[in-house]
C-alpha positions in Angstrom: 0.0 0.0 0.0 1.2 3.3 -1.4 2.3 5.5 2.0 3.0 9.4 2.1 4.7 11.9 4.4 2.7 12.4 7.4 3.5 16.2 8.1 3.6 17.5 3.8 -0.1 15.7 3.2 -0.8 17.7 7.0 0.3 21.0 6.3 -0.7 21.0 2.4 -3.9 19.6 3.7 -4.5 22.6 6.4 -3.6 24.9 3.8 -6.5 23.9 1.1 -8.5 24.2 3.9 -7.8 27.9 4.8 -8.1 28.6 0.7 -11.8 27.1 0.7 -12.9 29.3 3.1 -12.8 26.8 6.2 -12.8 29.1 9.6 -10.1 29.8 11.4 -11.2 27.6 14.5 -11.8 24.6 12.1 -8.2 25.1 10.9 -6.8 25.5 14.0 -8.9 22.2 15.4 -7.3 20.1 12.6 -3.7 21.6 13.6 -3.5 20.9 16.9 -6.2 18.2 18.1 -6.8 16.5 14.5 -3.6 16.2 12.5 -1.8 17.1 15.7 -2.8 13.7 17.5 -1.6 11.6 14.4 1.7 13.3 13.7 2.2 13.3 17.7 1.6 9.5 17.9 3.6 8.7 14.6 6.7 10.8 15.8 6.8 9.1 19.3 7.2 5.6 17.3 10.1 7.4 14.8 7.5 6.9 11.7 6.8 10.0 9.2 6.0 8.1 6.3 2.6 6.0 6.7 -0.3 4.3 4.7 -3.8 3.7 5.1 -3.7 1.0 6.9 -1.5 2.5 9.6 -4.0 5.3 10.2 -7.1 2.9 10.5 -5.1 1.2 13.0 -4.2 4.2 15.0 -7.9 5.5 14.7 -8.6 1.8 15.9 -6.6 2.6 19.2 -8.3 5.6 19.7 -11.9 4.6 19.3 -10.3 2.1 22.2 -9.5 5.3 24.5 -12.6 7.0 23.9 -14.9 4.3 24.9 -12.8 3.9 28.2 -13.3 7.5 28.7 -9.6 9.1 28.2 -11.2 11.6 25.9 -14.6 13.8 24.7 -16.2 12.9 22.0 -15.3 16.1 20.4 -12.1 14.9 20.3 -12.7 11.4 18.8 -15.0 13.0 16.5 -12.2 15.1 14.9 -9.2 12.7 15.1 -11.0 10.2 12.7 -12.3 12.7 10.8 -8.1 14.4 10.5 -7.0 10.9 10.0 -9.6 10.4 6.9 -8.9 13.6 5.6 -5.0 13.1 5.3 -6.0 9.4 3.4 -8.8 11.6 1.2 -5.6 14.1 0.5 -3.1 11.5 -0.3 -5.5 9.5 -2.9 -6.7 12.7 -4.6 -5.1 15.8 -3.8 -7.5 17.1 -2.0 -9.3 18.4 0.7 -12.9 18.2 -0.1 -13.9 15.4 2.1 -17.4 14.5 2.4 -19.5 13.3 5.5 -18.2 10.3 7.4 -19.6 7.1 7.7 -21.4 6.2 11.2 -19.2 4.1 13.3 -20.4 0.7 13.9 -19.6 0.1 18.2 -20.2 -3.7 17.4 -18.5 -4.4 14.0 -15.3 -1.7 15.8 -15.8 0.4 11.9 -17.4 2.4 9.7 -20.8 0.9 9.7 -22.6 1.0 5.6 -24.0 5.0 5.6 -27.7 4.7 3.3 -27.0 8.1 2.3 -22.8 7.2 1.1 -22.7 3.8 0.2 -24.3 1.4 -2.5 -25.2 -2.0 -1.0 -23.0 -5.2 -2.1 -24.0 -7.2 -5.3 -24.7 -9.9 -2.7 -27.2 -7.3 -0.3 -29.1 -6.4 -3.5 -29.6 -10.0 -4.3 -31.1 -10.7 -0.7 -34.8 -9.6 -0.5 -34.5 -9.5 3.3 -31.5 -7.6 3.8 -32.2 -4.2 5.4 -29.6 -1.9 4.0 -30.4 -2.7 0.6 -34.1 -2.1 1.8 -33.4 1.6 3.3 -31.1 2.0 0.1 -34.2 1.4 -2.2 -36.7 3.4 -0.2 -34.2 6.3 -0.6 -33.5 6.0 -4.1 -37.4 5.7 -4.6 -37.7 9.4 -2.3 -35.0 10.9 -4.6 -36.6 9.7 -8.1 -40.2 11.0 -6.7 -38.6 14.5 -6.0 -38.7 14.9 -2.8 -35.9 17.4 -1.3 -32.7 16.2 0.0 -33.5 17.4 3.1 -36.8 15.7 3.5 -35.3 12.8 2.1 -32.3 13.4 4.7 -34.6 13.5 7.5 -36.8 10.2 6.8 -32.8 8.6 6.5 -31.1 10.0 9.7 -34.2 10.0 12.0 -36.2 7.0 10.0 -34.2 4.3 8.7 -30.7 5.1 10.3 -32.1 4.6 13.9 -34.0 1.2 12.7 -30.7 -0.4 11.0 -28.7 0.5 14.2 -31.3 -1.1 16.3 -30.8 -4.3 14.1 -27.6 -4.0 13.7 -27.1 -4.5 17.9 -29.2 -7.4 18.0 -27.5 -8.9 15.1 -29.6 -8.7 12.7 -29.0 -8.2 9.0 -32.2 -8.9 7.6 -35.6 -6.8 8.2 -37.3 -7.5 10.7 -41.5 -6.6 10.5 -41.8 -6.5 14.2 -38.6 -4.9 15.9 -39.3 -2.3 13.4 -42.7 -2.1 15.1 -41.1 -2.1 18.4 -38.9 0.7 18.1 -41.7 2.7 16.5 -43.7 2.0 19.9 -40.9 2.6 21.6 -40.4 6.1 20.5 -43.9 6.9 20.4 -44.1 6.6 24.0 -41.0 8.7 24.6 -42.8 11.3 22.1 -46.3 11.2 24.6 -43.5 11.7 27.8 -42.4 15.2 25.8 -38.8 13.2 25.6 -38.7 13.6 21.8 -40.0 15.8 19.4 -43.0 15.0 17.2 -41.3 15.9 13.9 -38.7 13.0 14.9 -41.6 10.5 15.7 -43.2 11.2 12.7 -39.9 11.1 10.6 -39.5 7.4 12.5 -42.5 6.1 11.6 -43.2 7.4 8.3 -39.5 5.4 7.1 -40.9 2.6 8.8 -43.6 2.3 7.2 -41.8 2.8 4.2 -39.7 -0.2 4.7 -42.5 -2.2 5.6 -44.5 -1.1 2.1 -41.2 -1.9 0.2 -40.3 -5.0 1.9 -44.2 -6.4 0.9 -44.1 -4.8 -2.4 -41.2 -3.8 -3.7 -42.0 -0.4 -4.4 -43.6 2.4 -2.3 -46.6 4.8 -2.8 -47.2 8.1 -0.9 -50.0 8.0 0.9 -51.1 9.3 4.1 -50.1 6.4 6.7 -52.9 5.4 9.3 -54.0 7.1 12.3 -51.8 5.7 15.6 -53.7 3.0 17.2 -56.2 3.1 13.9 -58.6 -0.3 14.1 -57.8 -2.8 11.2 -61.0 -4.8 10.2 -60.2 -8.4 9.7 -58.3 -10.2 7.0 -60.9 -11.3 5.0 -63.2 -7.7 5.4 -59.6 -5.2 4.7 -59.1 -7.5 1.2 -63.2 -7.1 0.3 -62.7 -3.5 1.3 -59.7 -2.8 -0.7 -61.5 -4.8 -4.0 -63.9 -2.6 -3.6 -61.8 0.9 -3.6 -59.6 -0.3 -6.1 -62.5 -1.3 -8.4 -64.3 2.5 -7.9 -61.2 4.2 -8.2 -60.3 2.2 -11.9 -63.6 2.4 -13.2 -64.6 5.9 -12.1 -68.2 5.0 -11.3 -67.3 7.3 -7.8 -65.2 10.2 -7.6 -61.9 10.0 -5.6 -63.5 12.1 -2.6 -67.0 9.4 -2.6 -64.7 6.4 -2.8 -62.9 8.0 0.5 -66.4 8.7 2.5 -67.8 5.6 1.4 -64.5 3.4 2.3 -65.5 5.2 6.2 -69.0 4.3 6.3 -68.0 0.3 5.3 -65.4 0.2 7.9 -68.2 0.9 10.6 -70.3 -1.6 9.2 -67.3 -4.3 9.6 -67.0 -3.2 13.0 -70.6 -3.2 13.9 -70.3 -7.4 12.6 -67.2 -7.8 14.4 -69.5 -6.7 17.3 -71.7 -9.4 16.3 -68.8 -11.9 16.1 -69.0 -12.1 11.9 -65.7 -12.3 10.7 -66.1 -12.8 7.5 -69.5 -12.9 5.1 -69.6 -16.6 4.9 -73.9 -17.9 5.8 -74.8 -14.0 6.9 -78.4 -13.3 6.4 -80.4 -10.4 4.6 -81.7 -10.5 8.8 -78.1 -9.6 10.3 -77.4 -6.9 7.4 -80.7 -5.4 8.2 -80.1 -5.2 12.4 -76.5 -4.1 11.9 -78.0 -1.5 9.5 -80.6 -0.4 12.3 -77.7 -0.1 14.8 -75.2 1.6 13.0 -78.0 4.7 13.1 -76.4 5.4 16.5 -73.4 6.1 15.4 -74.2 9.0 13.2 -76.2 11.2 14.8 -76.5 14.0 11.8 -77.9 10.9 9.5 -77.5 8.1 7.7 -78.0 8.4 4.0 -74.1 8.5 2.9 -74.2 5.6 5.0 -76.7 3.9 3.2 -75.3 4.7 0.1 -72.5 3.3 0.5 -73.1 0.0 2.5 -75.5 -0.6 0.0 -73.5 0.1 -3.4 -70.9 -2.5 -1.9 -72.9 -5.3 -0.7 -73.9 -5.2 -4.6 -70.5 -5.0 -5.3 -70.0 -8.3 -3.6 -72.6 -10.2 -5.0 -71.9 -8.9 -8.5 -68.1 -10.2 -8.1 -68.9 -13.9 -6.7 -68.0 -12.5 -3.5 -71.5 -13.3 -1.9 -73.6 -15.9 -3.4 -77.2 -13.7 -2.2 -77.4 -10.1 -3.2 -77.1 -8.8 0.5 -77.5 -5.1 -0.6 -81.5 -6.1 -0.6 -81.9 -5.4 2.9 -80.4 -2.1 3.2 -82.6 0.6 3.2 -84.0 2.4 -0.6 -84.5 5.9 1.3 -83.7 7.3 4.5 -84.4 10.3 6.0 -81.8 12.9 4.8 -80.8 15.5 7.2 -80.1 19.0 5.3 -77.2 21.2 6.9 -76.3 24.6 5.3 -74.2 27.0 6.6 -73.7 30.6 5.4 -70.4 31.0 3.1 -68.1 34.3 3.7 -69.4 37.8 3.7 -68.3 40.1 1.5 -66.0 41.8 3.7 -64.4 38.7 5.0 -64.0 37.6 1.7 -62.1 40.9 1.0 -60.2 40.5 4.0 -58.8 36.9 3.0 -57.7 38.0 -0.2 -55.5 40.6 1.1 -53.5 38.4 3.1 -51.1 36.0 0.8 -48.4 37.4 0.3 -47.7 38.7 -3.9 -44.4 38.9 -3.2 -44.2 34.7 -2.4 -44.6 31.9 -5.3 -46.8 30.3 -2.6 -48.9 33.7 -2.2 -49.4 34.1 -5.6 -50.7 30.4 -6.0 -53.0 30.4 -2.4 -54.2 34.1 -4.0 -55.2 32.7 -7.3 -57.2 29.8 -5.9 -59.3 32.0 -3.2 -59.8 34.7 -6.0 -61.0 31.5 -8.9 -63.1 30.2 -6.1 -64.8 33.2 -5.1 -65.7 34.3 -8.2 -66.7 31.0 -10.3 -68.2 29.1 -6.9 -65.7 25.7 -7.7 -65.1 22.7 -5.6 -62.5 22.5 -4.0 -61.9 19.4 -5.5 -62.2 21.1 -8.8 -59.8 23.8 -8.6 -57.1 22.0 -7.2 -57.3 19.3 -10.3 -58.0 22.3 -12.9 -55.2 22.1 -16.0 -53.6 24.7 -18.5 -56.4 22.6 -20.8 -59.3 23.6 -18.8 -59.0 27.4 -19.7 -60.0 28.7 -22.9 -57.7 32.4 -22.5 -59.7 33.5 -25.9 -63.1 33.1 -24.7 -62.3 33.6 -20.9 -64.3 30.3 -19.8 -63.4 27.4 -17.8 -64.3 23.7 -18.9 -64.4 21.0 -16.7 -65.8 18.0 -16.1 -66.6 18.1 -12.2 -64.6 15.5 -9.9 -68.1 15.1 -7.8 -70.6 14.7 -10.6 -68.6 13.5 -13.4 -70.6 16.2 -15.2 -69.4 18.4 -17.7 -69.2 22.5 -16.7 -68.4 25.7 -18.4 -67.9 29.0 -16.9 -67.0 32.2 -17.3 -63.3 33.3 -16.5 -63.7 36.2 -14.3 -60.5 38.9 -15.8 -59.3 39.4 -12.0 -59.3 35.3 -11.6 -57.4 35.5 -14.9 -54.5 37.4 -14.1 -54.0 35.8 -10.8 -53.7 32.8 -12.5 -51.7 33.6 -15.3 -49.4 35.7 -12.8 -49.0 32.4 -11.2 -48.5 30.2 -14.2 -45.4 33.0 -15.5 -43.7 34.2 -12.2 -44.1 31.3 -9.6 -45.6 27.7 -10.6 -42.1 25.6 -10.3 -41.1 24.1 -13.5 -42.8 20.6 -13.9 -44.5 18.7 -16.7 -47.6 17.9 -15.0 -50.9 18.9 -16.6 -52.3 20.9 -13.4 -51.6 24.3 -12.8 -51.6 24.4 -8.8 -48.9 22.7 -7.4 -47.4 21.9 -4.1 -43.9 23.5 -3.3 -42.7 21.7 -1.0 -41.7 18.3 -1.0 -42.1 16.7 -4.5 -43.2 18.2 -7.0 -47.0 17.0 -7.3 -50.6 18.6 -7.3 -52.0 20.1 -4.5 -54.9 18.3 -2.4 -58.3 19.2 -1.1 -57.1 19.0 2.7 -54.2 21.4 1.5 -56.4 23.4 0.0 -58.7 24.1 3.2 -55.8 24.0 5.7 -54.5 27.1 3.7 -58.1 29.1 3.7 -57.8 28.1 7.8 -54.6 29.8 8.1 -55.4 33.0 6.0 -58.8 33.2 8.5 -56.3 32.7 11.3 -53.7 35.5 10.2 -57.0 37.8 9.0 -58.4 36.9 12.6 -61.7 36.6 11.3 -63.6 34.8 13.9 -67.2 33.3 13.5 -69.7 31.0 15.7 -70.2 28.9 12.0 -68.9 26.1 12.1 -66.4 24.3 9.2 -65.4 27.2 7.5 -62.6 26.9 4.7 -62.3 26.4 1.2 -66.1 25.4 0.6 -67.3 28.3 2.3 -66.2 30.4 -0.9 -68.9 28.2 -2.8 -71.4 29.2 -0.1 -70.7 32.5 -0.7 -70.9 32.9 -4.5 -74.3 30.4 -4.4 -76.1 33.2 -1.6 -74.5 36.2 -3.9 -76.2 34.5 -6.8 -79.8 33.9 -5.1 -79.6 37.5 -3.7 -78.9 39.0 -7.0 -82.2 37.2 -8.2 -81.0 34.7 -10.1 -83.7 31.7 -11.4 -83.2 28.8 -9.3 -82.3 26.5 -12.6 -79.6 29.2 -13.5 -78.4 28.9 -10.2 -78.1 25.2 -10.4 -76.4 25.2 -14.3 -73.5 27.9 -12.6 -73.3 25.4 -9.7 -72.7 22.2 -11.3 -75.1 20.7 -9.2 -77.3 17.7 -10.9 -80.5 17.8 -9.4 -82.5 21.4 -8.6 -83.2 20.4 -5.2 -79.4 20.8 -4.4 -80.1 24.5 -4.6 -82.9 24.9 -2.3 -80.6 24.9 1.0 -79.1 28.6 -0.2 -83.0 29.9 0.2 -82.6 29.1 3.6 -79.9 31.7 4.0 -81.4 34.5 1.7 -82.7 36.5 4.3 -84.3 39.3 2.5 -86.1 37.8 0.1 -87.5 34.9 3.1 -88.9 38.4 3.8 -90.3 39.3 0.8 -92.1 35.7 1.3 -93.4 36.3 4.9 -97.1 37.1 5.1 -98.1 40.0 7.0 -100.5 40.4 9.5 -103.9 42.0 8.6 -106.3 42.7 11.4 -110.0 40.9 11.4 -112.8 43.3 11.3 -116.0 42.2 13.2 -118.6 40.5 10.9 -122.2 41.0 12.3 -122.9 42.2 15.7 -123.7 39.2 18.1 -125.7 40.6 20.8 
């Protein structure tokens, strides 16, 4: 092995420091406690010339002292890294060394680092092996777009604490349930106040993404499930999943329906759990019917989403071979439908939120434009957040959708103000990306951004505006509310109301009557005194 002079690769080292811009405390670290403790050592033994292998032994020895307590870990920390450095000078010239590998207590080296290393031909070959596992999910994190420092995170707080943990228990392969283990284990430090939430969440989020790679071989981002969540059996989560995947392919609900419904089914699992059915094997038309009747407890404001979708996949079932008697008989045709309408934004508070994003921001320009579409055109939220660069004609200023909700086709006007705050958004701020949609998220990977996102940012402009109301569920729908009310108010034919809505039947529309107070006063009958008839003596 090729050797070189201890104190040249030192000193021309130190100076390639000081010429790319290190500070003069990390120079003068390296000179006296880094390089210092190697040429020290060396010169006591009469050696000036050494090789690689000489400084891993020496940084052997001193991992030795440092674990018996002679010195800080400061120090440690900064002799390995000198003694790494002066190898990284001698092989290349220079001194632009990168971050070190962990050390490995139990192995007494460098333990593989996910972010520095590839993983053997052999690890790669091995389906169980956990470092080719974390190695994956990374690469899969990078390809999706997600930033280094995200990515970073989910490695140093996620999969770098689960590989250690297997690592001292000698473990090589994954293992499902330790990784479970330490999850719970941090958790309940995280509950204490011991660790922080965004390093519980970083934890459990890579675990899962191990556990998702490890059963698939690939990983999707999705929202993970609740802590503590309730899993219906085997036999009901596969049905259950059938039937979501089979909506979402064939379209016959939208994305936000499939969602709801896959709710409402879960409580009807649990309510035949409660009955001891595990599975749909000799149920009755009877037991659907009574589980039916006591599920009505558990939603208080009604049960016709419920119904609906109960119903539409016991029918599933018995149209797949999944139940040999068409169970969706016994559920309920109608139920009694309990209406709910709340007033929408004033004027004025509408005003108020669309003065506070920031113009100056890419992300006040985008949370502008979509407040400003909604409140002038009355879209989903749903709707605006899938819009594309295809759904605007800019030559006849309409919109042209087809609604996510109804699967119906809409066209709109394209209010001018809407229109320059999105085309100011589309020139000045959307990231550069390929995808179709114009709003998109910017953090994170590049992707489009969701319904939840959508409300959480109306709740944080109502926060900022301090615009504070007794009605409940305000956020991104309440813009619709708005525009519908503005609409009635300015006299506008209920079946116009419902064409500029999207809405499919007309008695969607009667629930904004309920809010027009001036013209329920125009309705009210007045009273006209009763004049005696006759004189009864």
């Amino acid at each position: 092995m090729d050797t070189f002079n201890l104190k040249v690769a030192a000193e021309q080292s130190l100076r390639l420091l000081e010429r790319s811009g290190a500070s003069a405390k990390t120079v003068k670290g390296y000179r006296v406690t880094g390089f210092g403790a190697i040429i020290r050592h060396f010169t006591r033994q009469g050696v000036m010339d050494v090789n690689a292998e000489m400084l891993d032994t020496f940084v052997l020895e001193q991992r030795e002292h440092f674990e018996q307590g002679e010195f800080s870990e400061w120090k440690w920390r900064l002799v390995r890294r000198g003694s790494e450095l002066l190898k990284h000078f001698a092989q290349t010239g220079t001194a632009e060394l990168t971050g070190l590998r962990p050390w490995n207590p139990i192995l007494r080296k460098p333990r593989q680092s996910v972010e520095l290393d590839m993983p053997t031909p052999e690890q790669l070959a091995d389906p169980d092996d956990l470092f080719a596992l974390s190695w994956r999910v990374r690469q899969e994190l990078l390809k999706a777009g997600l930033t280094k420092r995200t990515v970073r995170h989910y490695t140093v707080e996620g999969m770098t604490v689960i590989l250690r943990r297997h690592t001292e228990q000698g473990l090589a392969h994954y293992s499902e349930s330790l990784s479970s283990d330490i999850v719970a284990e941090i958790r309940s430090k995280y509950e204490q106040g011991l660790t922080s939430r965004v390093s519980y969440q970083n934890l459990r989020k890579a675990s899962y993404l191990l556990a998702e790679m490890y059963r698939t071989g690939g990983i999707t981002f999705c929202k993970i499930p609740d802590w503590g969540q309730r899993e219906p059996t085997p036999e009901f989560s596969a049905l259950l999943l059938h039937f979501c995947d089979n909506a979402n392919r064939t379209g016959i609900l939208a994305g936000s329906t499939v969602k709801t419904a896959r709710s409402a089914i879960r409580t009807f699992f649990f309510e035949l759990e409660a009955r001891g059915r595990i599975s749909f094997d000799g149920i009755t038309l009877a037991e659907v019917s009574d589980t039916i009747t006591h599920m009505a407890t558990r939603y208080t404001g009604g049960l016709h989403s419920a119904i609906f979708s109960v119903r539409i996949f016991l029918l599933h079932l018995y149209e797949n071979n999944f139940t040999p008697e068409n169970l969706s008989l016994a559920v309920p045709e109608m139920v009694a439908r309990r209406t709910v309408f709340r007033e929408g934004f004033t004027g004025d508070e509408t005003a108020c939120l669309l003065d506070e994003p920031d113009l100056a921001t890419a992300v006040g320009k985008r949370d502008y434009a979509m407040m400003l579409l909604s409140a002038q055109t009355g879209l989903r939220a749903c709707d605006v957040v899938n819009l594309k660069r295809e759904d605007i004609d800019w030559r006849a200023r309409e919109i042209r959708i087809v609604q996510q909700k109804t699967r119906k086709p809409l066209s709109l006007p394209l209010e001018p103000e809407s229109g320059n705050a999105i085309a100011d958004y589309l020139l000045h701020a959307r990231p550069e990306s390929d995808l179709p949609y114009i709003f998109l998220c910017h953090t994170g990977a590049l992707r489009p951004i969701n319904n939840r996102s959508a409300s959480a940012l109306v709740t944080k402009y109502l926060h900022r505006a301090k615009i504070a109301s007794d009605i409940p569920h305000r956020g991104f729908h309440s813009f619709r509310r708005a525009f519908g009310t503005r609409l009635l108010q300015s006299e506008i034919p209920l079946e116009l109301l419902r064409q500029l809505l999207g809405h499919s039947k007309i008695d969607s529309v009667k629930p904004y009557l309920s809010v027009d107070e001036q013209g329920l006063k125009t309705c009210a009958l007045g009273l006209v005194p009763c004049e005696k008839v006759g004189d009864f003596a």
